[in-house]
C-alpha positions as CSV (number, residue, x, y, z in Angstrom):
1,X,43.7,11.9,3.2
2,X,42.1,14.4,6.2
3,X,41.1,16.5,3.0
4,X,39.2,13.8,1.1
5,X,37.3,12.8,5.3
6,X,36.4,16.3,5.7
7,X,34.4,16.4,2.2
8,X,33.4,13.0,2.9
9,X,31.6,14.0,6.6
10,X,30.7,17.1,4.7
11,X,28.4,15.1,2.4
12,X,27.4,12.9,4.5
13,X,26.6,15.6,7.1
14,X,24.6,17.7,4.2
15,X,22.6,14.3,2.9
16,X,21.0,13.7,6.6
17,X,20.1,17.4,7.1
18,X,18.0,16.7,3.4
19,X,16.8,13.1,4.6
20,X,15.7,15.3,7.5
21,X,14.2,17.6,5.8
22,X,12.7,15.3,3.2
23,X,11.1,13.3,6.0
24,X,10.0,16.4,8.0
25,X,7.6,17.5,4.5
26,X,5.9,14.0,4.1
27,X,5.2,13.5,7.8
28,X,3.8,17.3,8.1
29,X,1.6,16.1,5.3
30,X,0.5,12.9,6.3
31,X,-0.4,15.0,9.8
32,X,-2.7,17.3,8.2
33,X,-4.4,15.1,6.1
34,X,-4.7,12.4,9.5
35,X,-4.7,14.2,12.4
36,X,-4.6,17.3,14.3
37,X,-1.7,16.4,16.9
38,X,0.6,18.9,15.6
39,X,0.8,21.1,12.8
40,X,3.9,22.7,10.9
41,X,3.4,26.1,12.6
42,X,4.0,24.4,15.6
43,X,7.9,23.5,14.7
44,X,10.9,25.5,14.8
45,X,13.2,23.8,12.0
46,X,16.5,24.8,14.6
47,X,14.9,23.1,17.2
48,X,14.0,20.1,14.9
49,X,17.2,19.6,13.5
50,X,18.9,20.0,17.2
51,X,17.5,16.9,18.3
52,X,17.2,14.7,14.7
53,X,21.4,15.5,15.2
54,X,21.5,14.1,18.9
55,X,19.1,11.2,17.9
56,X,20.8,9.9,15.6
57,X,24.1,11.2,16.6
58,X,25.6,11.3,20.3
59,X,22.4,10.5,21.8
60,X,21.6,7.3,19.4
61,X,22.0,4.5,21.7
62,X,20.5,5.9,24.6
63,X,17.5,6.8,22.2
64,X,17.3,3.2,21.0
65,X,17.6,1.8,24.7
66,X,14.3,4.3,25.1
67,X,12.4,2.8,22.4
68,X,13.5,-0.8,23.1
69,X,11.9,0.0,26.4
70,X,8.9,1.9,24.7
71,X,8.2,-1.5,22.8
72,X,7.4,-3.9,26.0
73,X,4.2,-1.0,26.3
74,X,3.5,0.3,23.2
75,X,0.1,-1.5,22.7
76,X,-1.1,-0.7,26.6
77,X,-0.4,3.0,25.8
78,X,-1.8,2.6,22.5
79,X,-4.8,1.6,23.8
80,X,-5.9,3.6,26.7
81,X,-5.4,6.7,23.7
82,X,-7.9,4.9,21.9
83,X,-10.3,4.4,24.3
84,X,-9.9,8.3,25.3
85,X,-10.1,9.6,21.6
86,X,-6.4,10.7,21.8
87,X,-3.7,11.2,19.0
88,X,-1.8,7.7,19.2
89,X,1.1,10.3,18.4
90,X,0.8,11.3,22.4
91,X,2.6,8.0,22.8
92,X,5.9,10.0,22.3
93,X,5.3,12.5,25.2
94,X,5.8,9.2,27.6
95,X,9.0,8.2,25.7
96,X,10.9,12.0,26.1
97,X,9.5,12.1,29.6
98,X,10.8,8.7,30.7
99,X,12.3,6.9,28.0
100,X,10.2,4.5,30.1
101,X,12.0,3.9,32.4
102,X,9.3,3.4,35.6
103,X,11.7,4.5,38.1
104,X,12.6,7.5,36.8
105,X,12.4,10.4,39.4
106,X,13.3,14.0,37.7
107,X,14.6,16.5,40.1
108,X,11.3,17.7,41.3
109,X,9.8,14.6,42.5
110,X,8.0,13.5,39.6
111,X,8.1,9.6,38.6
112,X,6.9,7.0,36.4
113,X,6.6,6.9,32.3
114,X,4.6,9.8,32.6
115,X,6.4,11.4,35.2
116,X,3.7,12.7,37.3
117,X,3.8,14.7,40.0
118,X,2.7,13.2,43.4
119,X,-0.3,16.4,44.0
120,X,-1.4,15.8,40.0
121,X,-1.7,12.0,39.9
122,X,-3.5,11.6,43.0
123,X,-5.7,14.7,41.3
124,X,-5.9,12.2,38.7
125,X,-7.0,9.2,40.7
126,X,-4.0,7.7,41.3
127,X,-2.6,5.6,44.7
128,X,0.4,7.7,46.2
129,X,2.0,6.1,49.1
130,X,5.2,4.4,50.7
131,X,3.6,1.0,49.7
132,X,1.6,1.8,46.2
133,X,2.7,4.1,43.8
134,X,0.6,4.1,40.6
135,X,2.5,6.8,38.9
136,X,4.4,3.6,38.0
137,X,1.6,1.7,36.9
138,X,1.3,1.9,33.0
139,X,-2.5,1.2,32.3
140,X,-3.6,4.0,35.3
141,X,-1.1,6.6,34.5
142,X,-1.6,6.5,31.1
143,X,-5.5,7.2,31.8
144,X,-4.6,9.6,34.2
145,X,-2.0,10.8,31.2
146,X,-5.1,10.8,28.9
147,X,-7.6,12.7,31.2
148,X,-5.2,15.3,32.1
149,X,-3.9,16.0,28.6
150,X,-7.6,16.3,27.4
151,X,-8.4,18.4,30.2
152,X,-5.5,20.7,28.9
153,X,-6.3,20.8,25.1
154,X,-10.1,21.4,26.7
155,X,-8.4,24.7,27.8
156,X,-5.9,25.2,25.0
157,X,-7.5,23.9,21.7
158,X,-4.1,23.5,20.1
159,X,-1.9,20.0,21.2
160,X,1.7,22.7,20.9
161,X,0.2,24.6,23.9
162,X,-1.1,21.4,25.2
163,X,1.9,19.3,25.2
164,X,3.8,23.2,26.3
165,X,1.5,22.7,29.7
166,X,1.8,19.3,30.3
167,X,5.9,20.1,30.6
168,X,5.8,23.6,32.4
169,X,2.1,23.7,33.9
170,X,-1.3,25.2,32.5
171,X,-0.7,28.3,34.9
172,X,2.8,29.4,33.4
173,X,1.5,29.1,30.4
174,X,-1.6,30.9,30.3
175,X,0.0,33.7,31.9
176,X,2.6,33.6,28.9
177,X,-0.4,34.1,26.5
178,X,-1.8,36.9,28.7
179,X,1.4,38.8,28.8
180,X,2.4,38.4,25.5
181,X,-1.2,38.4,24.2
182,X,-0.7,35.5,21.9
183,X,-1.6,31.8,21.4
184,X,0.9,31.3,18.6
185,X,3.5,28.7,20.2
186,X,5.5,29.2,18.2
187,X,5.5,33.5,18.6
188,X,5.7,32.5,22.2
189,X,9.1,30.7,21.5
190,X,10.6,33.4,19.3
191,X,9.5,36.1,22.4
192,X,11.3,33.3,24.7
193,X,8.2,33.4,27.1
194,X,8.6,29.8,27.8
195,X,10.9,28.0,29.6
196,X,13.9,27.0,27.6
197,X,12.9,23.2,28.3
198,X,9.4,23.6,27.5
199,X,10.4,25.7,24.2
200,X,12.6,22.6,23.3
201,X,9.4,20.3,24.4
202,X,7.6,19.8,21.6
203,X,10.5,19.5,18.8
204,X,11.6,16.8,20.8
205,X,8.3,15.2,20.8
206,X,8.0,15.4,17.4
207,X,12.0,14.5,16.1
208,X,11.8,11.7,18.8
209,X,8.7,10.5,16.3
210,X,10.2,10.9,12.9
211,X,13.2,9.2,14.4
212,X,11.2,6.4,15.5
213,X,9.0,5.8,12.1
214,X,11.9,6.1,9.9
215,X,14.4,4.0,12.0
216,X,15.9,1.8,9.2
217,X,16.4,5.3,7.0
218,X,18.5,6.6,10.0
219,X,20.0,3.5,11.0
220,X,18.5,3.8,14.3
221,X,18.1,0.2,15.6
222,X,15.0,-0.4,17.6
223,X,15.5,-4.5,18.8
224,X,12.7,-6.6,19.3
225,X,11.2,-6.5,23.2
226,X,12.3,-9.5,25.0
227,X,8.4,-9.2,26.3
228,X,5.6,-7.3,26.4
229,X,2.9,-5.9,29.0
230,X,-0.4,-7.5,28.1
231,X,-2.1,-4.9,25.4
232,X,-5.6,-5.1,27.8
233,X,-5.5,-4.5,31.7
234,X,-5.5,-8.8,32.5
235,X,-5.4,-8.1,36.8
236,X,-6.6,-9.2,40.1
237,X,-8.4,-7.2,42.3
238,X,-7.3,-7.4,45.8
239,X,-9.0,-6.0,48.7
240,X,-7.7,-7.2,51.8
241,X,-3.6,-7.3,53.0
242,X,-1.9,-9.4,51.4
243,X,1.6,-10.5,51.0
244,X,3.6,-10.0,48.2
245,X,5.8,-13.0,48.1
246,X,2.3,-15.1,48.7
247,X,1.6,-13.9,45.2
248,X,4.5,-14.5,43.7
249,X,4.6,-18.3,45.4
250,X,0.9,-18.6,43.8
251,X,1.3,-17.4,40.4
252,X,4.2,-19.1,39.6
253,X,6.5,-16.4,38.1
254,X,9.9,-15.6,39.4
255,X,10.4,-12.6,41.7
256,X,11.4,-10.3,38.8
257,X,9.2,-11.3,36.7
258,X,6.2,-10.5,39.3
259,X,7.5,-7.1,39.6
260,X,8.2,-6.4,35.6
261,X,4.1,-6.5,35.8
262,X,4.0,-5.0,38.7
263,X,6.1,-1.9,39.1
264,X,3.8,-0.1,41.2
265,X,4.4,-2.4,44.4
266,X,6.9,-0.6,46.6
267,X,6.3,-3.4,49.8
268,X,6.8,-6.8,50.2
269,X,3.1,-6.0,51.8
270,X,-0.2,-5.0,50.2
271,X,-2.2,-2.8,51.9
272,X,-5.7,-3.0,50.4
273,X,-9.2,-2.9,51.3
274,X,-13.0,-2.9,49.6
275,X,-13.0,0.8,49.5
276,X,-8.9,0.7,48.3
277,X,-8.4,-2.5,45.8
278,X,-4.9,-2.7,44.5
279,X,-4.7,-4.4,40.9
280,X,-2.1,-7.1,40.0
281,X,-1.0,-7.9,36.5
282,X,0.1,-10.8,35.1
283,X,0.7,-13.1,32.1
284,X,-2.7,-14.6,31.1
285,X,-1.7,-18.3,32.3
286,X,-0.2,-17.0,35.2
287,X,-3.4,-15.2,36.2
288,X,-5.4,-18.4,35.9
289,X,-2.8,-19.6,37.9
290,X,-2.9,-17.2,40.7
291,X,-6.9,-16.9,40.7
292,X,-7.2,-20.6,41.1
293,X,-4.9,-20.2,43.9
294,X,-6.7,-17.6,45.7
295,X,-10.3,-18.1,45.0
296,X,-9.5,-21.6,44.3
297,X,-11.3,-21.8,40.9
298,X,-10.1,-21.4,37.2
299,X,-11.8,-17.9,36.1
300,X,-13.5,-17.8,32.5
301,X,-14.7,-14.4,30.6
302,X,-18.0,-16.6,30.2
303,X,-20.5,-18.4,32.1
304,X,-18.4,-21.5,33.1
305,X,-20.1,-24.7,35.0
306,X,-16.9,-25.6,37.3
307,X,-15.7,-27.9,40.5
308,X,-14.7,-26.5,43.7
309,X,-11.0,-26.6,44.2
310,X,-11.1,-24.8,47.5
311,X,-14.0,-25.2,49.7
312,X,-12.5,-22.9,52.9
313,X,-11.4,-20.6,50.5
314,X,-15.3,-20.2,48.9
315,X,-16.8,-20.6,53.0
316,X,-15.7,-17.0,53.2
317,X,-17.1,-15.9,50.8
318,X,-20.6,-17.0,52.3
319,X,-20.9,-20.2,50.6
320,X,-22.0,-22.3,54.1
321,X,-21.0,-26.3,53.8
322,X,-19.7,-26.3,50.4
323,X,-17.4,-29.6,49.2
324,X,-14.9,-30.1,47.1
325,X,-15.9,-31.0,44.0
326,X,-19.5,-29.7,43.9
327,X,-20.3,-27.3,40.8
328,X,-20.9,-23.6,40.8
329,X,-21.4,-21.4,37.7
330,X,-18.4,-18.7,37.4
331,X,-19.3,-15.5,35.3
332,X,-17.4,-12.3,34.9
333,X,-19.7,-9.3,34.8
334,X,-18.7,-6.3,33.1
335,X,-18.3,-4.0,36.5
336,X,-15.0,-6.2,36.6
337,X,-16.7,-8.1,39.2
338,X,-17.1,-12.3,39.4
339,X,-20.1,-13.6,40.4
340,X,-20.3,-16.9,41.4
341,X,-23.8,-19.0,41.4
342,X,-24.1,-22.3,43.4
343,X,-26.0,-25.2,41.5
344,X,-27.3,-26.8,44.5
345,X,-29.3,-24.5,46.1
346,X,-29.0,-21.4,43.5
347,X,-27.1,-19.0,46.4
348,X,-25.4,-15.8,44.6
349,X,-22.5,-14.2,45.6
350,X,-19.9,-11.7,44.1
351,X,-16.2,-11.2,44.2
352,X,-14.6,-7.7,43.7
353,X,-12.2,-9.1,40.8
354,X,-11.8,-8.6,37.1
């Protein structure tokens, strides 16, 4: 009986390693037909079939948590690589970096899906403090992702040495090319010039991928997200202090809910001002919601002829002896701003909000 389960884990063994490698041609195909993300010089088959073996092997179920969680973003991350001309194939740099999980800290101090580094993201234009922390917001780190990794393939011209600097730092590895006096990654991998993480990095990437695409092949099971993050930035704009359980009163989710949008907030207060807005994002009725309850009308993406809900709220904003119930004209302008047009007397003001 042990005889015939050896042979039988033998040929099961050897019929994965050929899926693998069956997989491993058509996608390397399909790559340099559709893009210029990676090419096959840049793998090392060891390396490759290291990881397809913990992916679908001791590693499986924390790998399908990770993509589960990759789900509930997938279309944000998507498209802020569109809108920067990316690869959508950078997607999978996030998931081996995080396995986005937002509060992920490595050892070094580095957080968030893209697990920047507090000097880099700031660099990058992103918030770093003990109340904000947009390392852990998914629409501005993955621009600040998107910047910084076209900034390195600016410098590299190949996505392997890229995706190499993104994991060990542009300096280590231009020195590795000076010393060795190669760009070939994967001669700089042979020479073991690289870290042994970094000369892992990019078979990862890439296995993680294949994985991923050909779940059902590799009985990988991905689930469904219970919910998703809007695909398009749908956020408030505040700049003054506010507090945070104001917001969650006014936009009617529950407390975890709030903060499932919202993992940047590290405060029960916002601090926040014209020249340091902090974004909130929310579920499209719920940001109706909240905007009526702090602007106190309903905002439209087009001209929209409205009541007053709030007078007070709208006498701040400069509109002198305004009633409840008298009409302005509400428009969105494409600086994210609102601008807000009084019927009676044809008074314009604007609002710092998307």
């Amino acid at each position: 009986m042990k005889t015939y389960l050896l042979i039988f884990a033998f040929i099961l063994t050897t019929f994965t390693v050929d899926s693998l490698a069956s997989y491993r041609h058509k996608e390397l195909k399909n790559f340099e037909r559709n893009s210029s993300f990676l090419s096959q010089h840049h793998l090392d088959n060891d390396l490759v079939d290291k990881w397809f073996r913990y992916y679908t092997g001791r590693g499986k179920s924390l790998f399908e948590r990770q993509i589960k969680r990759g789900e509930i973003v997938r279309k944000a991350v998507e498209n802020v690589l569109l809108e920067k001309n990316l690869p959508l194939e950078i997607y999978y740099v996030a998931l081996i970096e995080s396995g986005f999980n937002f509060k992920a800290v490595s050892h070094a101090g580095a957080t968030g899906p893209w697990q920047f580094m507090k000097n880099t993201g700031r660099m990058y234009g992103l918030r770093v403090d003990s109340k904000i922390d947009e390392r852990r917001n998914i629409y501005k780190s993955s621009r600040a992702a998107a910047e910084y990794l076209s900034d390195l393939h600016n410098i590299f011209n190949d996505w392997a040495l890229t995706l190499a600097a993104y994991n060990a730092g542009e300096y280590r590895i231009m020195n590795a090319i000076r010393k060795y006096n190669t760009r070939d990654f994967n001669k700089l991998v042979k020479m073991k010039a690289l870290p042994a993480e970094t000369m892992n990095y990019i078979s990862k990437v890439w296995t993680a991928m294949i994985v991923d695409k050909n779940a059902n092949s590799f009985r990988v099971k991905k689930g469904k997200a219970s919910w998703m993050m809007n695909p398009t930035e749908l956020s408030l704009s505040l700049d003054q202090n506010t507090n945070v359980e104001k917001l969650i009163g006014l936009s009617g989710l529950s407390r975890d809910k709030f903060y499932r949008y919202n993992t940047h907030l590290l405060s029960n207060s916002i601090a926040a001002g014209t020249k340091n807005p902090v974004e909130i994002y929310l579920p499209k009725k719920n940001y109706m919601r909240l905007a009526m309850g702090l602007y106190g009308f309903k905002v439209k993406p087009r001209p929209k002829v409205v009541p007053v809900t709030d007078p007070l709220k709208l006498s701040e904003y400069g509109f002198k002896n305004i009633t409840k119930g008298e009409k302005i004209e509400v428009t969105r302008l494409e600086s994210g701003q609102i601008k807000l047009k009084r019927l009676k007397n044809g008074r314009i003001i604007t609002i710092r909000t998307p």
